[in-house]
N, CA, C and O atoms as a GROMACS GRO file, in nm:
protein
  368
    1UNK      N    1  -3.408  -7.917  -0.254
    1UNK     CA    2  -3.391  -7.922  -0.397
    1UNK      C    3  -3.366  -8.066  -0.438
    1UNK      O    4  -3.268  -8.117  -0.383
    2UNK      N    5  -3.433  -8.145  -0.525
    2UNK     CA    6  -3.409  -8.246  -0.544
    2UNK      C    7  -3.350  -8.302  -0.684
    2UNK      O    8  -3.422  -8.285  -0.782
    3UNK      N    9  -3.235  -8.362  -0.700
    3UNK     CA   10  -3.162  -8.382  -0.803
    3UNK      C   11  -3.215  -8.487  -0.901
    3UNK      O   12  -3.199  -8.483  -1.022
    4UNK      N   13  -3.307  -8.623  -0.803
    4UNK     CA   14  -3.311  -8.720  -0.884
    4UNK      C   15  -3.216  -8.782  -0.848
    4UNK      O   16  -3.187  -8.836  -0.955
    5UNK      N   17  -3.156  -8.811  -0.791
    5UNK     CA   18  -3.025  -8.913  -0.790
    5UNK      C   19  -2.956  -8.888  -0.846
    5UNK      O   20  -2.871  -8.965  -0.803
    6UNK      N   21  -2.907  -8.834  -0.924
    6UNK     CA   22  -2.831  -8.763  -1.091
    6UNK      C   23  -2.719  -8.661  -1.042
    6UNK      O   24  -2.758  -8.547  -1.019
    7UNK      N   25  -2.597  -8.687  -1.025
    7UNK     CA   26  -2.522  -8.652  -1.005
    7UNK      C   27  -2.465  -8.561  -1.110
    7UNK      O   28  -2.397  -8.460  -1.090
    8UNK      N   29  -2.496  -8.602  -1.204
    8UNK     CA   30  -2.490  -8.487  -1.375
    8UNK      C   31  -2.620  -8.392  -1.345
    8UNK      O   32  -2.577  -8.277  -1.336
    9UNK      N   33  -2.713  -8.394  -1.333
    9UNK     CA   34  -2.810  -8.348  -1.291
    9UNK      C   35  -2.809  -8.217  -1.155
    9UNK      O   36  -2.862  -8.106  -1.151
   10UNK      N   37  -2.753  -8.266  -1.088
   10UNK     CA   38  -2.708  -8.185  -0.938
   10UNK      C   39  -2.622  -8.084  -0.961
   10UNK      O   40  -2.626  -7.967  -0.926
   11UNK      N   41  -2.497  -8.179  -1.061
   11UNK     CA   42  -2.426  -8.043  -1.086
   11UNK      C   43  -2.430  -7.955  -1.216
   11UNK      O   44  -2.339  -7.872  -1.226
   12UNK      N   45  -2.501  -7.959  -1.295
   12UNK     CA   46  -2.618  -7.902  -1.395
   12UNK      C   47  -2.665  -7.765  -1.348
   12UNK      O   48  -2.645  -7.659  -1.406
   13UNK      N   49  -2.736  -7.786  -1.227
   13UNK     CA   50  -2.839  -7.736  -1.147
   13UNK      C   51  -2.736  -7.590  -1.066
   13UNK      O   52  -2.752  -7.469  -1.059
   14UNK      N   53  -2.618  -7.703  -1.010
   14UNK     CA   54  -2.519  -7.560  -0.932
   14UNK      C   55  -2.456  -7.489  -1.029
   14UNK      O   56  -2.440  -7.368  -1.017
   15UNK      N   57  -2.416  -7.552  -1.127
   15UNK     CA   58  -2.305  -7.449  -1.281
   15UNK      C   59  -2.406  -7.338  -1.320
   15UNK      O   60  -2.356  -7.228  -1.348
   16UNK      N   61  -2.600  -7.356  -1.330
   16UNK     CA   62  -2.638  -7.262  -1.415
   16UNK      C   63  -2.665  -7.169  -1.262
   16UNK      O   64  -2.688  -7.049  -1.254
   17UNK      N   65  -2.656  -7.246  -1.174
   17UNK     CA   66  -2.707  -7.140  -1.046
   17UNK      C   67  -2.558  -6.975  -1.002
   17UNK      O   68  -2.557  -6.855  -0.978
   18UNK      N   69  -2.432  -7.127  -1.024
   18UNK     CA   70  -2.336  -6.998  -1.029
   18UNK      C   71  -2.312  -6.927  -1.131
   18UNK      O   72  -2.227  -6.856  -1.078
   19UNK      N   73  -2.319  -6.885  -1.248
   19UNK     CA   74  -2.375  -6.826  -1.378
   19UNK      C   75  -2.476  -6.728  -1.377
   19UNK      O   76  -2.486  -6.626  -1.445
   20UNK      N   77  -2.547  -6.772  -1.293
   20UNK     CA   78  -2.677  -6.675  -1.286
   20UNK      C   79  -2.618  -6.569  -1.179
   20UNK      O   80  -2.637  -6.450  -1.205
   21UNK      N   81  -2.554  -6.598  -1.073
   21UNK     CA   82  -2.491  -6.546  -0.992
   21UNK      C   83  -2.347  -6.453  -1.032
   21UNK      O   84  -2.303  -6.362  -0.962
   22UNK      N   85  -2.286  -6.500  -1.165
   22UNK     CA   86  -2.167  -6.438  -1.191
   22UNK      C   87  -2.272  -6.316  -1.240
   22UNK      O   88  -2.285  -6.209  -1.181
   23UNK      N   89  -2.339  -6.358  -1.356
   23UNK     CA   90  -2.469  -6.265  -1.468
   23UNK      C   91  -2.469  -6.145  -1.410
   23UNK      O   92  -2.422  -6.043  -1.459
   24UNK      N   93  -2.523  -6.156  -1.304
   24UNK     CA   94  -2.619  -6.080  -1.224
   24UNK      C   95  -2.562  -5.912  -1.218
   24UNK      O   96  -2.625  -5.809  -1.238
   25UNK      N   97  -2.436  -5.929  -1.186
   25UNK     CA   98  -2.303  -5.807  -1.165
   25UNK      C   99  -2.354  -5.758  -1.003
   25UNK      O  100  -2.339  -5.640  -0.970
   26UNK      N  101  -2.413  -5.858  -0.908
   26UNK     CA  102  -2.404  -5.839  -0.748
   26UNK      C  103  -2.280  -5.830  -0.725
   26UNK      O  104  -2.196  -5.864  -0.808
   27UNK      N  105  -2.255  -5.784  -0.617
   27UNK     CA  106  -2.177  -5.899  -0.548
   27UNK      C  107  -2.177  -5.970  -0.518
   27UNK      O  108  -2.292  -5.994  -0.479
   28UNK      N  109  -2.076  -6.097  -0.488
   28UNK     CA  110  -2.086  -6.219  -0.461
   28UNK      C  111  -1.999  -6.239  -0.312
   28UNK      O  112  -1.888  -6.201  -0.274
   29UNK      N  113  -2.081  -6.301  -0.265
   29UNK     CA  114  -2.033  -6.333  -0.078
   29UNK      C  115  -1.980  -6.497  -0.130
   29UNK      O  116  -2.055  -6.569  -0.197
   30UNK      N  117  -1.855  -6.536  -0.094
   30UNK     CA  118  -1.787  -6.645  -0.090
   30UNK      C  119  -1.693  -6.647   0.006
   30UNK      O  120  -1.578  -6.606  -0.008
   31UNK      N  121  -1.748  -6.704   0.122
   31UNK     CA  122  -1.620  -6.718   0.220
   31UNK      C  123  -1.525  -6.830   0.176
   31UNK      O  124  -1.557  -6.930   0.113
   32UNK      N  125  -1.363  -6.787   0.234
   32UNK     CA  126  -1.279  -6.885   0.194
   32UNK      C  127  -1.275  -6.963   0.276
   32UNK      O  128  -1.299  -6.918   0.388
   33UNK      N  129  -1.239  -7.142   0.266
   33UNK     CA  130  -1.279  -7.259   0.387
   33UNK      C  131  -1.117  -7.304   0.344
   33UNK      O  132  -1.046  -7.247   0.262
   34UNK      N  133  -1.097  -7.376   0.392
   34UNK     CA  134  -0.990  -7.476   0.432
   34UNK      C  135  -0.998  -7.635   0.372
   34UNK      O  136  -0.904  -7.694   0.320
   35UNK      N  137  -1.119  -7.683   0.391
   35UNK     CA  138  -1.169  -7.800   0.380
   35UNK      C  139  -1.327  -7.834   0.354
   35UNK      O  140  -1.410  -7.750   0.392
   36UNK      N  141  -1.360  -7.922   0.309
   36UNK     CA  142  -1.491  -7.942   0.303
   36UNK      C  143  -1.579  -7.982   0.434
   36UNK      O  144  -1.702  -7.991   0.432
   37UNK      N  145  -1.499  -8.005   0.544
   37UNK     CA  146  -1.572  -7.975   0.676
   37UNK      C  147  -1.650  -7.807   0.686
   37UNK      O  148  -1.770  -7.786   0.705
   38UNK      N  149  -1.560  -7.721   0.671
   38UNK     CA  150  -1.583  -7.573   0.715
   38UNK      C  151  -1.662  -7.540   0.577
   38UNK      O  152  -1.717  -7.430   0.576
   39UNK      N  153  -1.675  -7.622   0.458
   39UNK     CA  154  -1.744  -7.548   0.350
   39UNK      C  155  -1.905  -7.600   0.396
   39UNK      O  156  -2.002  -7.525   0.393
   40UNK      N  157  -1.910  -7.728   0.434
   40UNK     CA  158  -2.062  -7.757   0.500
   40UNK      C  159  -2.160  -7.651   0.604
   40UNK      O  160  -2.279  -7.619   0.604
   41UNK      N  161  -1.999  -7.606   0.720
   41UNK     CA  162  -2.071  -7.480   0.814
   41UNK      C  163  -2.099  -7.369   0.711
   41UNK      O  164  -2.220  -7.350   0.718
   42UNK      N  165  -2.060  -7.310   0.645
   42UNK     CA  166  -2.116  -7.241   0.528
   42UNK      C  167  -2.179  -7.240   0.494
   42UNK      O  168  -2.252  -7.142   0.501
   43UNK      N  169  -2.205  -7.334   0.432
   43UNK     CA  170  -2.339  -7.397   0.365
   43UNK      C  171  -2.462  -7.350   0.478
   43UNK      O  172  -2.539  -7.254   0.477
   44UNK      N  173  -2.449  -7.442   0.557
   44UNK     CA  174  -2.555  -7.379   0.695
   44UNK      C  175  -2.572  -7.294   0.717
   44UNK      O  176  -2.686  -7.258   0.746
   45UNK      N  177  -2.439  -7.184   0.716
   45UNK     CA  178  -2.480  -7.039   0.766
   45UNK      C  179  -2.541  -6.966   0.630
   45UNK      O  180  -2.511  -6.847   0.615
   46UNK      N  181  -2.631  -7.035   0.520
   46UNK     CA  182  -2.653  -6.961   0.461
   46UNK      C  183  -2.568  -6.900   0.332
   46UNK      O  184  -2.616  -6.820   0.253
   47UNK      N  185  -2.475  -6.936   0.328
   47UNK     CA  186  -2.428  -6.840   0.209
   47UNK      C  187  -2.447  -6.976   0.088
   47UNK      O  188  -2.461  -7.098   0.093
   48UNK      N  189  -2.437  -6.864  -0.023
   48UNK     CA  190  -2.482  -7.021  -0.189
   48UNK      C  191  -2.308  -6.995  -0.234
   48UNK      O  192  -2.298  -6.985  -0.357
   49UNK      N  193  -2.210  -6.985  -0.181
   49UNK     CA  194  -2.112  -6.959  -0.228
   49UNK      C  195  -2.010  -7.043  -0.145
   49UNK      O  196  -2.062  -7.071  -0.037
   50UNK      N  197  -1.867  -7.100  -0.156
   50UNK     CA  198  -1.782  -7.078  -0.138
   50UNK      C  199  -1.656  -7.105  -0.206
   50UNK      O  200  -1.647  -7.179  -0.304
   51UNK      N  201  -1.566  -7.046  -0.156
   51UNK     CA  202  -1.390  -7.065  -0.228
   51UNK      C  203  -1.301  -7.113  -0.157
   51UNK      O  204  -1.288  -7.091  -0.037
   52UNK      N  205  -1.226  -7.188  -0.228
   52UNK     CA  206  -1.170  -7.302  -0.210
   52UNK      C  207  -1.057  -7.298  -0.230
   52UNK      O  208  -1.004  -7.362  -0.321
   53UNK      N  209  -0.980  -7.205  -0.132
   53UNK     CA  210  -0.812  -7.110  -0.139
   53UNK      C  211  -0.684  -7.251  -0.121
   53UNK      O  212  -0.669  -7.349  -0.048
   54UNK      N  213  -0.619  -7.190  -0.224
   54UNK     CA  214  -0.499  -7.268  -0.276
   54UNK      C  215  -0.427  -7.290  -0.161
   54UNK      O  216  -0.381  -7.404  -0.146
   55UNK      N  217  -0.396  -7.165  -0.034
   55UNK     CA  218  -0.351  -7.225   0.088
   55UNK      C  219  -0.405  -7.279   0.161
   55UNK      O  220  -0.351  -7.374   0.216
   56UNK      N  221  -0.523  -7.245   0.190
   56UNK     CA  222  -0.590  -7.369   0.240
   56UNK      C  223  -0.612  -7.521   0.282
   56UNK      O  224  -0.630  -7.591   0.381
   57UNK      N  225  -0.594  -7.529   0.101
   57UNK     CA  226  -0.613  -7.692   0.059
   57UNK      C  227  -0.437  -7.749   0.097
   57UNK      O  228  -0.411  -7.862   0.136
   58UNK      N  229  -0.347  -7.655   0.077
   58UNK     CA  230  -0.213  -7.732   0.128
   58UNK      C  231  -0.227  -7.743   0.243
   58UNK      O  232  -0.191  -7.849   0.294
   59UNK      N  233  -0.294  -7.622   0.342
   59UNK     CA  234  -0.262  -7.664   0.482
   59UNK      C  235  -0.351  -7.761   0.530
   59UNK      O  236  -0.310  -7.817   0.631
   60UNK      N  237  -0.450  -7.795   0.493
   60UNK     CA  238  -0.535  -7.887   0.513
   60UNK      C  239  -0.492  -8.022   0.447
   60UNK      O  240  -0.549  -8.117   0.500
   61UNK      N  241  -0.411  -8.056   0.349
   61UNK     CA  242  -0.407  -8.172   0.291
   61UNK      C  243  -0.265  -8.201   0.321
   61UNK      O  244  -0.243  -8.322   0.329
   62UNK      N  245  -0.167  -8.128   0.340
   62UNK     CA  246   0.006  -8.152   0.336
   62UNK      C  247   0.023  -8.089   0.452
   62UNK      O  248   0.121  -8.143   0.503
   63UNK      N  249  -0.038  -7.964   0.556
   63UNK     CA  250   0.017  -7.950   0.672
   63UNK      C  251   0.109  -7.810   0.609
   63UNK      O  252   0.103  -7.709   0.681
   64UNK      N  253   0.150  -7.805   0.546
   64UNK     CA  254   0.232  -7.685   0.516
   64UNK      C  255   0.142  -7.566   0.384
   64UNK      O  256   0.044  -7.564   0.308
   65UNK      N  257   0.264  -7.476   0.430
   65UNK     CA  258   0.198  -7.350   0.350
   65UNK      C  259   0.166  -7.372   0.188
   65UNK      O  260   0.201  -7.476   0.133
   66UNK      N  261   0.109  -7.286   0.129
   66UNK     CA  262   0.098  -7.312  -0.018
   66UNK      C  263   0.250  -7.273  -0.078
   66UNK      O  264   0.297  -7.168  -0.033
   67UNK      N  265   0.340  -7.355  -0.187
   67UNK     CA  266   0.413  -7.292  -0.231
   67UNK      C  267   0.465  -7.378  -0.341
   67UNK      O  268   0.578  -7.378  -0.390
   68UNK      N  269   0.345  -7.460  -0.373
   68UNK     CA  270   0.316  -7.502  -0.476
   68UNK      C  271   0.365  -7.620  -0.523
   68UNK      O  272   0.414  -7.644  -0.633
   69UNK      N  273   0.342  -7.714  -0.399
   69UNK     CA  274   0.353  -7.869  -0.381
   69UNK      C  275   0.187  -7.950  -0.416
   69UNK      O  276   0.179  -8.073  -0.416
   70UNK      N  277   0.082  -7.875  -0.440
   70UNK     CA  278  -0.009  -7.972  -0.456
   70UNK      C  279  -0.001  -7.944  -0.622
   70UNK      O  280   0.034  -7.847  -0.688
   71UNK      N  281  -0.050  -8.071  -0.654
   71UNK     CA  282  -0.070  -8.045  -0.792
   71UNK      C  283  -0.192  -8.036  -0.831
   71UNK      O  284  -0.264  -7.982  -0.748
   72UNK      N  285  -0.272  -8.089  -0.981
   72UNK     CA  286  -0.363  -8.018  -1.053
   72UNK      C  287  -0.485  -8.118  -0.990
   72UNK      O  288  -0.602  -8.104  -0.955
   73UNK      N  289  -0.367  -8.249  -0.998
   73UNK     CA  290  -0.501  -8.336  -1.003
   73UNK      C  291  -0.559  -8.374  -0.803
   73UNK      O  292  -0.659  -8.428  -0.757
   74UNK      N  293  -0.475  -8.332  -0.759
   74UNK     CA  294  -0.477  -8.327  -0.625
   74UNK      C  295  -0.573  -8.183  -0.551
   74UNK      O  296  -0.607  -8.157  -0.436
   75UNK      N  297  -0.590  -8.119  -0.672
   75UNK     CA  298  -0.654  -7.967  -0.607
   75UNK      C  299  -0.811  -8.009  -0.701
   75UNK      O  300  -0.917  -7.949  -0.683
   76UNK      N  301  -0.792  -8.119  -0.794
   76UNK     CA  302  -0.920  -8.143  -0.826
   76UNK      C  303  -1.035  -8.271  -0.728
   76UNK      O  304  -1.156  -8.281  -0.706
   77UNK      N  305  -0.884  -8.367  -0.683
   77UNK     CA  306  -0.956  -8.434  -0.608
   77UNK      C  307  -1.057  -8.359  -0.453
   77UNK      O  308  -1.162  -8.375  -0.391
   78UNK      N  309  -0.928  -8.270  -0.456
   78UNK     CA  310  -1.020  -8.189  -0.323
   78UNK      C  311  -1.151  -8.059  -0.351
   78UNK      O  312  -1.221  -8.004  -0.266
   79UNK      N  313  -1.151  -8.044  -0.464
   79UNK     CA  314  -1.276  -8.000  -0.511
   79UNK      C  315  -1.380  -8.094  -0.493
   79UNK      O  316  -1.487  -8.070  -0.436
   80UNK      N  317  -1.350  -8.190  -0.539
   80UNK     CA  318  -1.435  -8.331  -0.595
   80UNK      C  319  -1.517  -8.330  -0.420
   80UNK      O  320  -1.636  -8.332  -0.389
   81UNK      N  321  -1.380  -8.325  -0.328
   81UNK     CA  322  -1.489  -8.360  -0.153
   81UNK      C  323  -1.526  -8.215  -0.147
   81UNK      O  324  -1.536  -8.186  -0.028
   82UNK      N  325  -1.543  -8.144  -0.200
   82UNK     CA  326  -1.620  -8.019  -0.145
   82UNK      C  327  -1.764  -8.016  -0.224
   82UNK      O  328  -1.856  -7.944  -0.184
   83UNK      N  329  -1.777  -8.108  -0.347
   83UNK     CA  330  -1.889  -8.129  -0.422
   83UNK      C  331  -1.970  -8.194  -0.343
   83UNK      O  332  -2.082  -8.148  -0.317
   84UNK      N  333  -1.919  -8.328  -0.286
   84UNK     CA  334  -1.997  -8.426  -0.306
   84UNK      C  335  -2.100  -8.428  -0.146
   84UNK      O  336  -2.210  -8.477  -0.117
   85UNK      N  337  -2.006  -8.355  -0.077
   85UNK     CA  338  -2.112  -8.247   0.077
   85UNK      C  339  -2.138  -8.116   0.087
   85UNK      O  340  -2.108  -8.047   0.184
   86UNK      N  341  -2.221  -8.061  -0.061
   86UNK     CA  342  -2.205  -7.954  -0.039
   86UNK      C  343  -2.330  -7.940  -0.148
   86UNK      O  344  -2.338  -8.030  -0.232
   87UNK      N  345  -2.446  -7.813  -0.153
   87UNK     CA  346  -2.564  -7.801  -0.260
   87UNK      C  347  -2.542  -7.701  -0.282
   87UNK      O  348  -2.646  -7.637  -0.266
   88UNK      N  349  -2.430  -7.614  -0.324
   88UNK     CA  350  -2.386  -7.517  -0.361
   88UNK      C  351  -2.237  -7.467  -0.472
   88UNK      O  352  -2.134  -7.531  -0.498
   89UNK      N  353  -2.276  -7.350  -0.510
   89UNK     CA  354  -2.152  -7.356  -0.661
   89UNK      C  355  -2.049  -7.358  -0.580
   89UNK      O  356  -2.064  -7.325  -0.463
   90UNK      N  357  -1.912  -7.401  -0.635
   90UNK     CA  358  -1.815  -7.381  -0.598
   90UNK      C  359  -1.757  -7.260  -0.736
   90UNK      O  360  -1.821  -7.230  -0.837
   91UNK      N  361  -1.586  -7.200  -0.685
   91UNK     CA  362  -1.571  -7.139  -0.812
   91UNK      C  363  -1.447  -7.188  -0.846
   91UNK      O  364  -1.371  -7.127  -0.921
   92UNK      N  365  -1.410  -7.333  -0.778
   92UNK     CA  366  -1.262  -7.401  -0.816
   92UNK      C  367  -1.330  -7.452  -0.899
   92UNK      O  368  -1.281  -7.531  -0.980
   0.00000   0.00000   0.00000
């Protein structure tokens, strides 16, 4: 799939793709990852989905459980690395 270089463009492309996917009333397969390492094997194995669990991202970024030490802009930065290796919607 080619974006153009267009990073507005790319993610254009995944917002109307997950939309079309909410639309639909399927179900939706979204495995939960940890990190944007394990959201790439995903990616590979095929699925156009994943989620991007609140414990997760603490245990992956702080080492400890979720209990609500990361904040807003810290759960956006780690969205941000699940974008930028990844050709698929996210639903953070």
């Amino acid at each position: 799939m080619s974006y153009k270089n267009n990073h507005f463009s790319k993610y254009h492309v995944l917002r109307i793709r997950l939309r079309k996917n909410l639309d639909s009333g399927d179900l939706i397969v979204a495995p939960g990852v940890d990190g944007p390492f394990y959201a790439k094997l995903v990616e590979k194995a095929g699925f156009d989905n994943v989620y991007m669990t609140g414990f997760g991202s603490a245990a992956n970024i702080l080492g400890v459980p979720d209990v609500g030490l990361l904040t807003m802009s810290e759960m956006v930065t780690n969205v941000k690395k699940y974008l930028y290796g990844r050709e698929y919607p996210s639903n953070s």
